[in-house]
N, C-alpha and C positions, 0 to 999 in steps of 0.2 A: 871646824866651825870658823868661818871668816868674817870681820867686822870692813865692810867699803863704807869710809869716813865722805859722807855727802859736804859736811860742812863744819869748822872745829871751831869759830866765832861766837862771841856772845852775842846779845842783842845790838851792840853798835858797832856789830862787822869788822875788827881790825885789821888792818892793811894785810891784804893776801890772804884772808879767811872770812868765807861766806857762813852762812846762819849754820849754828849744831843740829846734824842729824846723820844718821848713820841707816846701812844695809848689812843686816844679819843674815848669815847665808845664804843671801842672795834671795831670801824671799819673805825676811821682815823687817817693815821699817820703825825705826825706833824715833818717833815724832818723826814729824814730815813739815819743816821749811820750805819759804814761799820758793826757795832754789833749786828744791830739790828733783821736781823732773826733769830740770834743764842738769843737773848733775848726772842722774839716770842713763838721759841720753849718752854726754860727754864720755861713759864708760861702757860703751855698750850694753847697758842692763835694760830689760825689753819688762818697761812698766806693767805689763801683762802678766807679766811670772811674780810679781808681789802676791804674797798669800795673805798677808796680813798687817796691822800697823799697832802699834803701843803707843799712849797718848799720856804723857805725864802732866801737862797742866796746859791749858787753855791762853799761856801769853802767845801771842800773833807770829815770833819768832819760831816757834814747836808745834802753828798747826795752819799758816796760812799756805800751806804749799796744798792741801787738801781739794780747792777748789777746781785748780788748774790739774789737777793727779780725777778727778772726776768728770773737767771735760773731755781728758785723754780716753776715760774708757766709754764715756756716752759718743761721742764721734769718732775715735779715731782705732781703737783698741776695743772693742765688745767683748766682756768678761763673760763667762761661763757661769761664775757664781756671785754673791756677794763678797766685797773685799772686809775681810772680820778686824773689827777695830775696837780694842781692850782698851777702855779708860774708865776712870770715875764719870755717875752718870753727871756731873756737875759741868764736866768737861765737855758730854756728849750735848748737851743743850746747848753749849757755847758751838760746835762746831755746826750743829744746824743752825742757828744763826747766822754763822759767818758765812754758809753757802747760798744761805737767802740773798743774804749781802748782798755776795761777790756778782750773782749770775739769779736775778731774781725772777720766777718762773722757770726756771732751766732744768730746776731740778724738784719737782714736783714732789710729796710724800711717797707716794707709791713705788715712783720713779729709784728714786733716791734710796726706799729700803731695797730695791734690788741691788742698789751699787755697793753700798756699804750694811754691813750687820753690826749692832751694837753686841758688845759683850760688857757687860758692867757688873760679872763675878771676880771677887776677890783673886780666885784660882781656878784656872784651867789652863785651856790649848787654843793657840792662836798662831795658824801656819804652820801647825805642829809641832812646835814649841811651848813647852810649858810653864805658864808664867804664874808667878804670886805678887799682887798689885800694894804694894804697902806704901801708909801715908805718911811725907818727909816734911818737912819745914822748910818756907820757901813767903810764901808770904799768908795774910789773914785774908785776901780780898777774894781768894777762889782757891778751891781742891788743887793739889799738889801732890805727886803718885812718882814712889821710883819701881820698879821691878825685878823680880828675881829670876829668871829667865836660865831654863832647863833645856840644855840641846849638847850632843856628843856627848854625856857622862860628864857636863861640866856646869858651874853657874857661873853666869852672868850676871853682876849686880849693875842697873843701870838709874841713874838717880834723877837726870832730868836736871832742872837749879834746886840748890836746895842747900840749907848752911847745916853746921854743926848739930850733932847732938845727940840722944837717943834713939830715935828713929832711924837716922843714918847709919848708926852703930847696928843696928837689930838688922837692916838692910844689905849691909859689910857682911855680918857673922859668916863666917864657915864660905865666902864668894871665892871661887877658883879664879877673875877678873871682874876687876870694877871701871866701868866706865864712867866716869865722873866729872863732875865742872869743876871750873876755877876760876871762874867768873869777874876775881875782885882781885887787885896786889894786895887790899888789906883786906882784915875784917868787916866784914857788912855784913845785917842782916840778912839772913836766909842766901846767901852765897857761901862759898867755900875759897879761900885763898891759898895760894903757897905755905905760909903756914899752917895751915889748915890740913893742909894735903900732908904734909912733912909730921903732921901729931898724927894722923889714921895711918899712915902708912909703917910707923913705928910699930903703932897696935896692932894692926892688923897686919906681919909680916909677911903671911904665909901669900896673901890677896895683892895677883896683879892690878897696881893702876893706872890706867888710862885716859890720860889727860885731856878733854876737850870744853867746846861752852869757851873757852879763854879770852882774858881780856885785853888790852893793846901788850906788844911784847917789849916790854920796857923794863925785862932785865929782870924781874922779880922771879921770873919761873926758872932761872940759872940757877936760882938757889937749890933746885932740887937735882940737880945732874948728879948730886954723890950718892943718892938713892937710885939702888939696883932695881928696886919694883916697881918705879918711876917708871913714864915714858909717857914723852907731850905729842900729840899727834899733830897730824898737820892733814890738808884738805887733799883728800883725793887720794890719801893711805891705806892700804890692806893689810891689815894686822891679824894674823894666824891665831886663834884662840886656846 
């Protein structure tokens, strides 16, 4: 099971790092950034072979790439089936929205449920991987979703932004890797910082983490180099699961 890192940035792009989003064996995307077809391309990944996408909250950084990934397959790519897209349905009314937006008329109801399928159950399969949808803390203004994400005999815990706390913990438990943010040098609401990462990673020893979402690198994430289950990603990385 391989993770291609689309993008390991938070929402204000730090020098050398475009928006967070990632490609799980190669045929599911874990949010989808406005950059993230032109990353696709960049790695020879043939937007056609995505089976499926996870959708952890609705800020513009983790789902505006959605619009431009559906003119790819109404002109340029013609899909076979619908592309299955596991979020809160909170989430799914923001992205019909934002398609209206982007490309108004383009993509008609009818249209549109051919390109994409909603899945809005807690649990199932999505590309063939099986995912458990559970809710993190991140902010009050819209649904927030990490996933537990089942492929090769291993999990995947992936969190999306999201700060400390209970939820995160229930979301970690028993995770073979965590893909996670670190969004903040300090503390802030609903983000996770260096120290943040350095208290779960104690706990949770057994649980690779995988650093992305990051925010300007200004030294604060050194702090964690003496941790072995550490590891800060960078843009354009393939990490062996």
């Amino acid at each position: 099971m391989e993770l291609l890192l689309l993008g390991t940035g938070n929402a204000f792009t730090p020098h050398g790092r475009l928006w967070s989003g990632a490609l799980l064996d190669g045929r599911l995307l874990l949010d989808c950034p406005a950059t993230a077809l032109a990353r696709l391309r960049e790695h020879g990944v043939d937007p056609g072979g995505i089976e499926g996408i996870v959708l952890s909250h609705a800020h513009f950084d983790h789902i505006a790439g959605l619009p431009f990934l559906l003119l790819e397959y109404r002109f340029r790519v013609p899909r076979d089936g619908p592309l299955a897209v596991a979020c809160h349905p909170g989430t799914w009314g923001a992205v019909q929205r934002l398609i209206d937006l982007a490309y108004p008329g383009t993509f008609p109801p009818d249209l549109l449920e051919g390109l994409l399928l909603h899945q809005p159950d807690l649990t199932g399969t999505v590309a063939g991987i099986g995912f458990h949808r559970m809710p993190v803390h991140h902010t009050s203004h819209l649904p927030c979703c990490g996933y537990r994400l089942s492929c090769g005999g291993k999990t995947l815990a992936y969190t999306g932004d999201t700060g400390p706390g209970p939820e995160l913990d229930a979301l970690l438990d028993g995770a073979d890797v965590a893909l996670i943010e670190v969004g903040e040098s300090r503390p802030v609401g609903g983000h996770c910082s260096p120290a943040i990462i350095r208290e779960l990673a104690g706990r949770f020893d057994s649980t690779r983490f995988l650093l992305t979402h990051v925010h300007e690198d200004d030294g604060a994430l050194g702090s964690l180099e003496d941790l072995s289950n550490v590891h800060l990603l960078s843009d354009g990385e393939r990490v062996e699961l």
